[in-house]
Structures are given as structure tokens and as C-alpha cells.
C-alpha positions in Angstrom: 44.0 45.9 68.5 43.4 42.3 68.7 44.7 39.4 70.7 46.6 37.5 67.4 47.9 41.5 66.7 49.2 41.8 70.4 51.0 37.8 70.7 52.9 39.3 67.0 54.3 42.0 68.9 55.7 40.0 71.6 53.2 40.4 74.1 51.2 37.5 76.4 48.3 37.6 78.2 49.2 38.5 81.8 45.5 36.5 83.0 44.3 34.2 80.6 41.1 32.6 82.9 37.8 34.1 82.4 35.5 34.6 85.4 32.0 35.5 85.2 33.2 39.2 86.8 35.9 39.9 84.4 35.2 42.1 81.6 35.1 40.8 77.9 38.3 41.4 75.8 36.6 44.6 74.2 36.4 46.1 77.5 39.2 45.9 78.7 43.0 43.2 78.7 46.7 43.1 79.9 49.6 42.0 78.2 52.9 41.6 79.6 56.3 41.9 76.5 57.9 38.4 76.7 61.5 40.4 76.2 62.8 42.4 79.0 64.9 46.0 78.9 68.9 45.8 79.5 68.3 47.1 82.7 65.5 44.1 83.8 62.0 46.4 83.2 59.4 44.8 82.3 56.9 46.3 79.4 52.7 45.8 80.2 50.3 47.3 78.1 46.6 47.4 78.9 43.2 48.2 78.0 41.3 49.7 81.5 37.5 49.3 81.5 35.9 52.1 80.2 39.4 54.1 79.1 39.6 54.5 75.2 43.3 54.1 74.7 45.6 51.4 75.8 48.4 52.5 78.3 51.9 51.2 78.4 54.0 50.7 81.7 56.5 48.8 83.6 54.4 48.0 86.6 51.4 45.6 85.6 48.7 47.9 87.2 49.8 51.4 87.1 47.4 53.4 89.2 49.8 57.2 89.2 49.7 59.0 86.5 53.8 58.9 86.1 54.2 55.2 86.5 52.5 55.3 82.8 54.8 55.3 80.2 52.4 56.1 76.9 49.5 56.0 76.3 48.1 55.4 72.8 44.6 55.7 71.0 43.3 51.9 70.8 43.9 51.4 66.6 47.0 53.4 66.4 49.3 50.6 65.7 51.9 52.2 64.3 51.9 54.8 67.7 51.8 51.5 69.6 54.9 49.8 67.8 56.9 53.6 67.9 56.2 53.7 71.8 57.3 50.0 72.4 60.6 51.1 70.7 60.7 54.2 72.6 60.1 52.1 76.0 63.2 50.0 75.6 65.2 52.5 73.9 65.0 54.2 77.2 65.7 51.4 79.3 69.2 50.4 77.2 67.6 48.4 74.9 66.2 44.6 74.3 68.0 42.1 77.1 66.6 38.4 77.7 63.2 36.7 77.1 61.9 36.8 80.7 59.5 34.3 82.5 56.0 35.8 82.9 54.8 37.1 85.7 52.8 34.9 87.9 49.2 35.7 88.3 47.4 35.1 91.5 44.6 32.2 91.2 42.1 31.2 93.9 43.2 27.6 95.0 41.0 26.1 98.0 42.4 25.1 101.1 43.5 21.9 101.6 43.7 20.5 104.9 46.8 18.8 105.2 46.7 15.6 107.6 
């Protein structure tokens, strides 16, 4: 999967700085579905470092087990395209392009005087 294959599908980079800590795209990424569910879920896939499959979920960082909706094998796009179907079939459907979800940034302090 690749960045250009992930934005045709809908999806948008949850982070898009790069950081000398964070791992390269081959290691591992997060997307966020610009479209929400009927009932307001949003759809995140993502790459974990070191994990070779992508997982999808509505929470952005799924750490249980259960809060993972599929998971799928890291070139399967056509298992990838069937479980995004599957996700919103189960949630009532496509509803409204939905704002993304902020990300936290490091901003300084500034003293206010």
C-alpha cells in the first residue's frame, strides 16, 4: 500500500510532520476515512511498527484486541477495499464527509504579558 493508493480510497494522513523519532512510511502510518458511518464512527487504518498487516478501527490507536475491526495482510488491496465496505456496512452505511481529527503538535509556551 502506498500513500497515492491510500488518499484514492478516501483516507488522510492522520499526522503528516516528520520528526527525527518517527518511523519512515515503510515502517509504519495512520490514516483516518474522510467519510464517516450513519451512526458518526470514524474508520482509521494503520500500519504499527514492526506488525506486517495494516489494522482497521474506529478509535485512532486501538491498543485491545476488540477495538480492531480487521485486520488485513499489507498488499491485499482488494481484502482492504472488502473490509472498508464491511466497516460501514456495519455501522448503517456512508453519512457526511467529516472534519479530521486534530493531532496534537508541540507549540512552545508563550508568555503572555
Amino acid at each position: 500500500m502506498t500513500d497515492s493508493y491510500l488518499r484514492s480510497l478516501g483516507f488522510a494522513a492522520v499526522s503528516t510532520t516528520r520528526g527525527a523519532n518517527q518511523p519512515t512510511f515503510r515502517q509504519a502510518w495512520r490514516y483516518q476515512h474522510e467519510v464517516a458511518t450513519q451512526d458518526g464512527a470514524r474508520l482509521f487504518i494503520e500500519h504499527p511498527l514492526g506488525i506486517e498487516g495494516c489494522r482497521l478501527s474506529s478509535l485512532a490507536a486501538p491498543l485491545a484486541r476488540q477495538d480492531v475491526f480487521a485486520t488485513v495482510a499489507l498488499h491485499d488491496e482488494s481484502g482492504l477495499e472488502a473490509a472498508i465496505e464491511n466497516f460501514y456496512a456495519a455501522h448503517g452505511g456512508r453519512g457526511a464527509v467529516a472534519a479530521p481529527v486534530a493531532t496534537s503538535a508541540y507549540l512552545p509556551y508563550r508568555r503572555q504579558q
